[in-house]
N, C-alpha and C positions, 0 to 999 in steps of 0.2 A: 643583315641584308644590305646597307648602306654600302659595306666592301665591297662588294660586287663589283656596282658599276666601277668605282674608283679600278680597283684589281683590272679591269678592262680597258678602261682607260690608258692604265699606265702597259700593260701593253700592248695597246696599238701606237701609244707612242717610240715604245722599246722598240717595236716592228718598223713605224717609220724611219728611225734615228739608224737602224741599223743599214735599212737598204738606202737610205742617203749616203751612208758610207760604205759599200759597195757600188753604189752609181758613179761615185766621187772616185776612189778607188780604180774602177772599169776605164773611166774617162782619162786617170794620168796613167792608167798602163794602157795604151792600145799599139804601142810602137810598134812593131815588129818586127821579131825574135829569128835567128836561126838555130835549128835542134841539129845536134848532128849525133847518131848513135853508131857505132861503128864505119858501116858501108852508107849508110843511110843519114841524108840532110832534107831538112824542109825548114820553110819559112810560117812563120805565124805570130800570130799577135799575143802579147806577154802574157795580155789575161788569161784568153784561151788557156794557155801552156799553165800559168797559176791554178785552174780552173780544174783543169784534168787530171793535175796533180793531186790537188786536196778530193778530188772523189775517188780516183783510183787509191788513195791513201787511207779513204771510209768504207772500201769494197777490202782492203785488207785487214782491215783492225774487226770489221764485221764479220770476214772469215774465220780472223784468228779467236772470237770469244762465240762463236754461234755454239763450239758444243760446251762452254760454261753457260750459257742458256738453256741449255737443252737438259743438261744436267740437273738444271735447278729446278726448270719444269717439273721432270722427273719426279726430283725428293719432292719437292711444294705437293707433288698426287703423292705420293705413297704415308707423306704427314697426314693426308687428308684421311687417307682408307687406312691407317693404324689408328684415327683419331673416331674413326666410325666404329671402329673395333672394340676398342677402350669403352666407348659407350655401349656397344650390344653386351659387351659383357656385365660392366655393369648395371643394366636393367635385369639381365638374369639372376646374377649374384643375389638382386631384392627380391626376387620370389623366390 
């Protein structure tokens, strides 16, 4: 039980240290950038543009593996109800 709070501790520390380096981070990228995409330019701030990158980059990788999750959903039920099976049978088998 002593773990605990310790386990807690260390991360709300883990949590502080991290967003101090993001705030830190935030504060030497706020220059501002220009984007240019073909026909298309806009002005914006580095982070911003850092920013939209790494979550448009977590909206792809979450695409790409939703049906390897979904798959394993799947088998994880179907281990479950072969695994109910296995048992109804043998409580029959004993009588």
């Amino acid at each position: 039980m002593e773990n605990k709070p310790n386990q807690s501790l260390y991360k709300i520390l883990t949590a502080v240290v991290i967003l101090l380096l993001i705030v830190t981070f935030s504060l030497q990228n706020n220059t501002s950038t220009e984007i240019k995409f073909w026909f298309w330019s806009a002005n914006a701030p580095l982070i911003i543009i850092i920013i939209l990158c790494f979550i448009a980059g977590l909206l792809f990788a979450l695409m790409a593996f939703a049906p390897v999750f979904k798959y394993s959903k799947h088998k994880s039920r179907l281990i479950e109800e072969l695994k109910a099976r296995v048992d109804l049978l043998e409580k029959e088998k004993t009588l």
